[in-house]
DSSP file (Angstrom, degrees, kcal/mol; ACC not computed):
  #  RESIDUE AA STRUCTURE BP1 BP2  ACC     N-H-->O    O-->H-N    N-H-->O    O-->H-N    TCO  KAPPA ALPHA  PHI   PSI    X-CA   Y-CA   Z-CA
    1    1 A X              0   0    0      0, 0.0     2,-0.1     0, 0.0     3,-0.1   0.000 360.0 360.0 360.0  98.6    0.0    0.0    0.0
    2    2 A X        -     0   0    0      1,-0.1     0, 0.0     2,-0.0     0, 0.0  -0.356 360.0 -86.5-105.2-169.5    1.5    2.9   -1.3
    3    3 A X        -     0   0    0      1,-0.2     3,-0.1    -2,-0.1    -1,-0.1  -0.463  44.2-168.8 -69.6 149.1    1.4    6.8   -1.0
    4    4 A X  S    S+     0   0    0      1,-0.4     2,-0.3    -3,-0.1    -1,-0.2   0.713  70.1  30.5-103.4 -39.6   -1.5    7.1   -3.8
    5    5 A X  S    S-     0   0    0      3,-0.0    -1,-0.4     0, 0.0     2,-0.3  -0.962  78.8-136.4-129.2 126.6   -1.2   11.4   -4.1
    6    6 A X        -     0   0    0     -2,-0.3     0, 0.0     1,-0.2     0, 0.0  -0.698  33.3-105.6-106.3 126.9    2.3   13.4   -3.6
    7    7 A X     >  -     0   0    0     -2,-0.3     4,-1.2     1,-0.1    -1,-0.2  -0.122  23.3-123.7 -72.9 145.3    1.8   16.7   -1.4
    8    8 A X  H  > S+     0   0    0      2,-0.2     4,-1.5     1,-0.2    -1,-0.1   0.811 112.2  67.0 -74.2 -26.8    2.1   19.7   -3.9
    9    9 A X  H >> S+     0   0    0      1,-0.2     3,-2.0     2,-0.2     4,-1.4   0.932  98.9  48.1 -41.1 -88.7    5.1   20.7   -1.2
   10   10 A X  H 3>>S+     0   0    0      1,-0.3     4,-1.5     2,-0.3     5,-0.6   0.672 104.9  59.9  13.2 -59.7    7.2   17.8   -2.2
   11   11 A X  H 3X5S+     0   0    0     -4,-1.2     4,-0.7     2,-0.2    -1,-0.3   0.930 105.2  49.2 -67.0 -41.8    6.7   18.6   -6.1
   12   12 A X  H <X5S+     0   0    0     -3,-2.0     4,-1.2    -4,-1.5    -2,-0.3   0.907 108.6  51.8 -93.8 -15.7    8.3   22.0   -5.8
   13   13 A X  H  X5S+     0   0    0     -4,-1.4     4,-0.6     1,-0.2    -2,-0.2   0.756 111.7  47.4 -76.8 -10.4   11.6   20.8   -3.8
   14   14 A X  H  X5S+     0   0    0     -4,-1.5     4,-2.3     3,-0.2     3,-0.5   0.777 110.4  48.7 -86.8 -37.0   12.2   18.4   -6.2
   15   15 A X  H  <<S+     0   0    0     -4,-0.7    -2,-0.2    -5,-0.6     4,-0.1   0.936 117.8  44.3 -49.1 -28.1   11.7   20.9   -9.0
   16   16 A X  H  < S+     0   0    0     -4,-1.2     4,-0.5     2,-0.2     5,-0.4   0.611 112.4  53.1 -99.2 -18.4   14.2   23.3   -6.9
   17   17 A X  H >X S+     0   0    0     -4,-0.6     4,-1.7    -3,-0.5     3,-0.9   0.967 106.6  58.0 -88.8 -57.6   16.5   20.2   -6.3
   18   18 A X  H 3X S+     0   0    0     -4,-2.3     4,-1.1     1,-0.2    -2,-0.2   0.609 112.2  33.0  -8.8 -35.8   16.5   19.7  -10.0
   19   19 A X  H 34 S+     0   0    0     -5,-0.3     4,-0.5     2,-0.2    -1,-0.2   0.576 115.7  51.9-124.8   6.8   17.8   22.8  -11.1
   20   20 A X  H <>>S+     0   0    0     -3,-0.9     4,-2.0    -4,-0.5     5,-0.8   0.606 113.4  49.2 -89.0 -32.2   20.1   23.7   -8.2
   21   21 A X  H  X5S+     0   0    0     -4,-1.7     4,-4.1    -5,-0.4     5,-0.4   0.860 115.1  49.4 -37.4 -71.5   21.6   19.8   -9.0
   22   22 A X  H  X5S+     0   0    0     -4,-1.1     4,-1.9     1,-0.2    -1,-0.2   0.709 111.3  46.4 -35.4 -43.1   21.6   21.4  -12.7
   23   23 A X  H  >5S+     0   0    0     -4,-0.5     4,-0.5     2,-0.2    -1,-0.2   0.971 116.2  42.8 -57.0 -69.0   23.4   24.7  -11.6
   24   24 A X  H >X5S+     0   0    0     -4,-2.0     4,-2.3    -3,-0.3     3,-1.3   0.867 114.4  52.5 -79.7 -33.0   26.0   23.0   -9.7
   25   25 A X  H 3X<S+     0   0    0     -4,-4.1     4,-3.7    -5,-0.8    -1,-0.3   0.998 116.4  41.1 -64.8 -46.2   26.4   20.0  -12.7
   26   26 A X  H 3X S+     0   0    0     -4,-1.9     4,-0.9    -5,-0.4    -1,-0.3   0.579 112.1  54.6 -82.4   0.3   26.9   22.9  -15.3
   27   27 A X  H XX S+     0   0    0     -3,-1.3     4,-2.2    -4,-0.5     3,-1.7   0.853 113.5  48.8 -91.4 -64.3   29.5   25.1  -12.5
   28   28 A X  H 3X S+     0   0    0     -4,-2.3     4,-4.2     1,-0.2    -2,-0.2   0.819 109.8  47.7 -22.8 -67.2   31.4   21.6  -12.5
   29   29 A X  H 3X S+     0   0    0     -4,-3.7     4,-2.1    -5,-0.3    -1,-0.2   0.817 112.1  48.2 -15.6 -60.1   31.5   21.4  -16.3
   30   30 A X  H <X S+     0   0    0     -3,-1.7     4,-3.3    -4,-0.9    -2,-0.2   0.841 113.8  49.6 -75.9 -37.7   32.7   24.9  -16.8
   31   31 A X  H  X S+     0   0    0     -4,-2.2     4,-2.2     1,-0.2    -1,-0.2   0.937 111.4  44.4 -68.2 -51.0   35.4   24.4  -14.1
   32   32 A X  H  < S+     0   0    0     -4,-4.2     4,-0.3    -5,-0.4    -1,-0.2   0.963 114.5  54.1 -67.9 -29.7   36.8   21.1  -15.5
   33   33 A X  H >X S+     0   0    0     -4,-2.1     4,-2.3     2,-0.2     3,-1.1   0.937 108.4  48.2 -49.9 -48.5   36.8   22.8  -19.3
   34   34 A X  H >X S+     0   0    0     -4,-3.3     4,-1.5     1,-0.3     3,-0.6   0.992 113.4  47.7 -70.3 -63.4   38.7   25.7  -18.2
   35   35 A X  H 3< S+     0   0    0     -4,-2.2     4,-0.3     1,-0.2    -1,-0.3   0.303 108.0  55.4-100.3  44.0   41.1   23.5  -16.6
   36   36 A X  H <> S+     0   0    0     -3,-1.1     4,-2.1    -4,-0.3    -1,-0.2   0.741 108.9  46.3 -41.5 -61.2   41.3   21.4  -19.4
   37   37 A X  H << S+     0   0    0     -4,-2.3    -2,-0.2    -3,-0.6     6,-0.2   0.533 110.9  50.3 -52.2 -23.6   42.2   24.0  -21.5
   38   38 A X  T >X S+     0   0    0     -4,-1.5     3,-1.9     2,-0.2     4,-0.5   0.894 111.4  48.5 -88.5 -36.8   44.7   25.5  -19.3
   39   39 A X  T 34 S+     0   0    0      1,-0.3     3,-0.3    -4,-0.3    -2,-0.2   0.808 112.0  50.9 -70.5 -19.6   46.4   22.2  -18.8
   40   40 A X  T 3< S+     0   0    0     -4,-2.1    -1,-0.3     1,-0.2    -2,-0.2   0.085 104.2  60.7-114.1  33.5   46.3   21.7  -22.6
   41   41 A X  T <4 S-     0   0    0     -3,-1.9    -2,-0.2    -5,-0.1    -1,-0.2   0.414 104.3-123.9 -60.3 -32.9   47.9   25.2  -23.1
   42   42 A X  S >< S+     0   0    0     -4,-0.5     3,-2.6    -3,-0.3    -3,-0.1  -0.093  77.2 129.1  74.0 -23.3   51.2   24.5  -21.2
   43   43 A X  T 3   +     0   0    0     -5,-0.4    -4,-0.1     1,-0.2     4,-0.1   0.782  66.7  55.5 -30.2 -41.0   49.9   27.6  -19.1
   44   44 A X  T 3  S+     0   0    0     -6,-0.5    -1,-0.2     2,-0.1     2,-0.2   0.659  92.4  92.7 -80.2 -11.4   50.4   25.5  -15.8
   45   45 A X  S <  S-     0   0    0     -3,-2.6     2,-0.6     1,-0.1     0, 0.0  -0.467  83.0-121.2 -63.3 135.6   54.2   24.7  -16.6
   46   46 A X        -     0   0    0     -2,-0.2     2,-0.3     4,-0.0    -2,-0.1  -0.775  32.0-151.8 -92.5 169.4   56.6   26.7  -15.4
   47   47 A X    >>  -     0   0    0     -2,-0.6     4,-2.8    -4,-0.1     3,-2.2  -0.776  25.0-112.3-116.8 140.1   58.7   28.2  -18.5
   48   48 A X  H 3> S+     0   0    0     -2,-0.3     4,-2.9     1,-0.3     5,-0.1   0.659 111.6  65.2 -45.0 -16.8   62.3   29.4  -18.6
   49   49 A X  H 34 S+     0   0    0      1,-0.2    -1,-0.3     2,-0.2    -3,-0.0   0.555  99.0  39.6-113.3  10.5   61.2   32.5  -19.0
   50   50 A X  H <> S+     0   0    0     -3,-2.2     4,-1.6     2,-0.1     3,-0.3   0.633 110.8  65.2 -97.6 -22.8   59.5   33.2  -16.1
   51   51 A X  H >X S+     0   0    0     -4,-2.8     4,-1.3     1,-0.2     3,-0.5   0.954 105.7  46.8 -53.3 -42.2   62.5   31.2  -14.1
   52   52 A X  H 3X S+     0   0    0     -4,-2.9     4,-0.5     1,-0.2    -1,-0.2   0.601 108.0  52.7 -97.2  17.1   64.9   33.9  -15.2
   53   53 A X  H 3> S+     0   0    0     -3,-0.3     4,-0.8     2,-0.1    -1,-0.2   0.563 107.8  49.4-104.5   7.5   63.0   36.6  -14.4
   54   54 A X  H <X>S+     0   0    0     -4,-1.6     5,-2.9    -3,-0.5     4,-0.5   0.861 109.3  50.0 -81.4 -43.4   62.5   35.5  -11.3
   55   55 A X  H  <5S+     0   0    0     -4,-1.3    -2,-0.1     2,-0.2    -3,-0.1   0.808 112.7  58.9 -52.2 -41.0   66.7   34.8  -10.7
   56   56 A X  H  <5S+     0   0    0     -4,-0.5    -1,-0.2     1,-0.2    -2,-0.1   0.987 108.2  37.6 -42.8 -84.2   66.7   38.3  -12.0
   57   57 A X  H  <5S-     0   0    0     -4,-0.8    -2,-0.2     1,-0.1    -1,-0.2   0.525 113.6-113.7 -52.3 -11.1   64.6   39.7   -9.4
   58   58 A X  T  <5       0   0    0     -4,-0.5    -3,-0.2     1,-0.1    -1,-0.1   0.728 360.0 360.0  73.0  11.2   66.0   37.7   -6.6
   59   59 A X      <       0   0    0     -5,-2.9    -4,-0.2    -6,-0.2    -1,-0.1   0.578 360.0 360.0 -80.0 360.0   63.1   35.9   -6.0
């Protein structure tokens, strides 16, 4: 014997649980793309040329 009729309550948190899930799946997305894209840039390497301007600078 189950619940026969779902409280109208109940129908809009799962609509609102739906689209924050959706929010947070598409923040995720954007976050792994970009660092996809940086990691298949070389951007995260460091480069000889920021090592000797650091050596420069005395850092």
């Amino acid at each position: 014997m189950g619940i026969a009729h779902e409280h109208e309550l109940h129908q809009r948190r799962r609509g609102r649980n739906i689209g924050v899930g959706l929010v947070l799946a598409a923040f995720i997305a954007i976050v792994f793309g970009m660092t996809i894209v940086k990691i298949g840039s070389g951007d995260y390497a460091s480069t000889p040329e920021l090592q000797s301007s650091e050596a420069a600078n005395g850092n």
